[in-house]
C-alpha positions as CSV (number, residue, x, y, z in Angstrom):
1,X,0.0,0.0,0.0
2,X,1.5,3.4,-0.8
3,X,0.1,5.6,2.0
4,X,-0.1,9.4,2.0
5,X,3.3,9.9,0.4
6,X,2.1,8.0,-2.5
7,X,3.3,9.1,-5.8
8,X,1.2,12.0,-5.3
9,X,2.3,15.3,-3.9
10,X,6.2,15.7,-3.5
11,X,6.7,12.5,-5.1
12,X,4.8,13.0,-8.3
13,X,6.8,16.7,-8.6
14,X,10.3,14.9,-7.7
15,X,9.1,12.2,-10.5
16,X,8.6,14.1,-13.3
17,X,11.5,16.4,-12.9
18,X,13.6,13.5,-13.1
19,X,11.4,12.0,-16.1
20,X,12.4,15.9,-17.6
21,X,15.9,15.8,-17.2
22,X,16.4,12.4,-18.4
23,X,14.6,13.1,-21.8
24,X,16.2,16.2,-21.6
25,X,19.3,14.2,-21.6
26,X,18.4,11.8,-24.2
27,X,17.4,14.4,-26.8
28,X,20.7,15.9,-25.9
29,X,22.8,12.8,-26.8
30,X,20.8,12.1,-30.0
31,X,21.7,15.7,-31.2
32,X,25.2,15.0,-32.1
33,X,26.8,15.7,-35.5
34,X,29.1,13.4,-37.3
35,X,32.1,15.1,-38.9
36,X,32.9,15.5,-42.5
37,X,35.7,14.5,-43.7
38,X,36.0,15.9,-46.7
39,X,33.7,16.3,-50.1
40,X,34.6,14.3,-53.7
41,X,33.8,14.2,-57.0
42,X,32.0,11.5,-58.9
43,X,30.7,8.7,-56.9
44,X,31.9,6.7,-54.0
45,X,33.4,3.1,-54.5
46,X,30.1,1.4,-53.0
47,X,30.8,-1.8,-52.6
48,X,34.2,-1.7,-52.7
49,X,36.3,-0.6,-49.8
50,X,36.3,3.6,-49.0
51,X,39.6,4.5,-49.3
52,X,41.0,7.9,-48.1
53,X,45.0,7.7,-48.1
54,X,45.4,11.1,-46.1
55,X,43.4,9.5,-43.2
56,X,44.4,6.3,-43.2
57,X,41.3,4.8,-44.1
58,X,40.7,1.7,-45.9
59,X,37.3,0.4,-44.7
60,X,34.9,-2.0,-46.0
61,X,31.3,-0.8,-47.3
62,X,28.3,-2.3,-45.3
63,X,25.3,-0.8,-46.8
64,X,23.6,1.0,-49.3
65,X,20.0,2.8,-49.8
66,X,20.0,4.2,-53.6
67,X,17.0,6.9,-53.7
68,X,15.3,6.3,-57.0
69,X,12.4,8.1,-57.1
70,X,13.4,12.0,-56.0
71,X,9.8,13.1,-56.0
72,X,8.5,10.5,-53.2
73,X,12.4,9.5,-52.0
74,X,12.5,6.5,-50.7
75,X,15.5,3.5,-50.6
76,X,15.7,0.3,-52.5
77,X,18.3,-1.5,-49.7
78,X,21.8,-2.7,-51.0
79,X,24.2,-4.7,-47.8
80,X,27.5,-5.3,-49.1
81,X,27.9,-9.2,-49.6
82,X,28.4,-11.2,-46.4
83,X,27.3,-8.4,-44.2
84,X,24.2,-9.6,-41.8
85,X,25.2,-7.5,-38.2
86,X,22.6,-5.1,-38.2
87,X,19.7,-3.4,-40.0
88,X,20.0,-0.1,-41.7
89,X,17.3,2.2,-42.3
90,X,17.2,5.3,-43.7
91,X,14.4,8.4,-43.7
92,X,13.3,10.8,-45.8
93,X,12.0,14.7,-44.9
94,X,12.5,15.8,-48.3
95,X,14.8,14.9,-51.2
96,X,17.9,16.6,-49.3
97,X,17.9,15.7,-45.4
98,X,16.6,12.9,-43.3
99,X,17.9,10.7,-40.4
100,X,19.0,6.9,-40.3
101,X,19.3,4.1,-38.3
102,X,21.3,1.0,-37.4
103,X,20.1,-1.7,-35.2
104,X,22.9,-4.7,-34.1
105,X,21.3,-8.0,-35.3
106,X,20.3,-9.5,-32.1
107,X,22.4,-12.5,-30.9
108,X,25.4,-11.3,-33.1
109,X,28.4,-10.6,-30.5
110,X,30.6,-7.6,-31.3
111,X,28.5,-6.4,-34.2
112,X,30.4,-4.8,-36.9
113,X,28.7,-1.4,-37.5
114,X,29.2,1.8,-39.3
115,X,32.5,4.1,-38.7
116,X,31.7,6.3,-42.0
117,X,28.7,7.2,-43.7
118,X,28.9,9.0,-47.5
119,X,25.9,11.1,-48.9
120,X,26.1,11.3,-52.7
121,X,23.7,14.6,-54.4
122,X,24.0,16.4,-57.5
123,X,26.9,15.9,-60.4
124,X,29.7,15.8,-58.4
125,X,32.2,18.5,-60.3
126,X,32.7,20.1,-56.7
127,X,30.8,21.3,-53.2
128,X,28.3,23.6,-54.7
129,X,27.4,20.8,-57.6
130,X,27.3,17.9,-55.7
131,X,29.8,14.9,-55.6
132,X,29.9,12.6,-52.3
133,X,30.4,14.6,-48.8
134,X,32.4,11.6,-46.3
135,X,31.0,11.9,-42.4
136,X,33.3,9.9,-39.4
137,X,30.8,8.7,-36.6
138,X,31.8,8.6,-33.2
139,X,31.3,5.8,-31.5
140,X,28.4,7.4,-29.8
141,X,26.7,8.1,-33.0
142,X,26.6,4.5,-34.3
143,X,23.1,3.7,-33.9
144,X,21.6,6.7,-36.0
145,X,21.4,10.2,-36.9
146,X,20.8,13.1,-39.2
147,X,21.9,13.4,-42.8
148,X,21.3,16.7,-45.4
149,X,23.0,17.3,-48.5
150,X,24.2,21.0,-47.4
151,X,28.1,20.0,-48.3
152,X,27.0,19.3,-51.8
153,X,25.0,22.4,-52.7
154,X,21.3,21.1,-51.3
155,X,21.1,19.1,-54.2
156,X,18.7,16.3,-54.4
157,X,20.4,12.8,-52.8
158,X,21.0,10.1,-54.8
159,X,22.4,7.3,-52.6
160,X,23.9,7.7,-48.6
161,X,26.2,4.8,-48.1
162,X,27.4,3.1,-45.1
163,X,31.1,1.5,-44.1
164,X,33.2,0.3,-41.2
165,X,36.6,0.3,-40.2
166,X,36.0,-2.7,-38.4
167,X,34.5,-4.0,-34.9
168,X,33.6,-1.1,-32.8
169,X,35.4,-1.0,-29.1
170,X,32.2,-1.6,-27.3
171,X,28.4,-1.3,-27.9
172,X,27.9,1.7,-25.9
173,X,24.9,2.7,-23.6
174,X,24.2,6.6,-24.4
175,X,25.4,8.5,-21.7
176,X,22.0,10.1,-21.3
177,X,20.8,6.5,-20.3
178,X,23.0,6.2,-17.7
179,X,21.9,9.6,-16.3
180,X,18.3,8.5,-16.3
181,X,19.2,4.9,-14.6
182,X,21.4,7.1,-11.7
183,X,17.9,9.8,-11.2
184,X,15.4,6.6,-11.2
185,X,17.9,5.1,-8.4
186,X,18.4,8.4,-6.4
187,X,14.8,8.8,-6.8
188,X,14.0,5.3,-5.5
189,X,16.6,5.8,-2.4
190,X,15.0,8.8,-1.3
191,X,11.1,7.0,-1.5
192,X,12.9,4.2,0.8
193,X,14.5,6.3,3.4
194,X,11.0,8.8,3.4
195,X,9.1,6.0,3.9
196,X,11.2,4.3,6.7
């Protein structure tokens, strides 16, 4: 029985304004930017490897979507051979930005998932016609995130590719989620000692 203290009063207040911050945190987390690396011309080498000598990269490709239809964009799916990890999806808010997703496969230890992402758009002669704009990912930004086409002149997409440099260190909980698992457990401690 929860008696007068309840999760009325105080502890409906204390409640949400930990509910608050933690979604507060969460949004916060989710906000990051990936960093571009640089912008090329003419397509990238989907499904070969990505190869970028000045950064020492050589990484595999893992993923495609290829937009085909710019009026109602939308992807037709292309994993690289072999690749079965996770599950990329990719979304749409017009025919030059959206978000994505990548979800580990469940029961698939040390998932390989994506260290670079590459949005393609316009002809690709330089920045302001198009080409293929490179993004690192930090390890927190794995699982999803934004996309546009603004390094390649707001031209229309044509394809946003995914690759890997190769097992990432760990599968990280977002530090936001961490924050809302330490409130929940102050909160919790302070409805034990209240009603002892």
């Amino acid at each position: 029985m929860l008696g007068k203290s309840g999760f009325g009063g105080t502890n409906m207040n204390i409640t949400k304004t930990i509910l608050a911050a933690g979604a507060l945190a969460l949004s916060a987390s989710a906000a990051g930017a990936a960093t571009l690396l640089g912008v090329y011309e003419g397509n990238d080498p989907f499904p070969n490897n990505l190869v970028l000598p000045q950064y020492q990269i050589d990484t595999p490709a893992l993923y495609k979507c290829d937009d085909v239809d710019e009026k109602n964009p939308s992807c037709v799916n292309d994993y690289a051979s072999g690749y079965d990890d996770g599950t990329f999806n990719v979304y749409f808010d017009s025919a030059k930005s959206g978000s994505w997703t990548w979800t580990a496969t469940l029961g698939v230890e040390d998932p390989v998932a994506p260290h670079y992402m590459v949005v393609k758009a316009g002809s690709g002669k330089n920045g302001k016609e198009g080409g293929w704009a490179v993004y690192k990912l930090a390890i927190g930004e794995i699982f999803g995130g934004l996309w546009d086409t603004s390094a390649l002149g707001d031209k229309d997409v044509s394809h946003i590719s995914f690759y890997n440099t190769g097992v990432p260190e760990v599968v990280p909980v977002p530090a936001a989620g961490l924050m809302l698992i330490t409130a929940l457990g102050g909160f919790f401690a302070m409805r034990r000692r209240k009603s002892a």
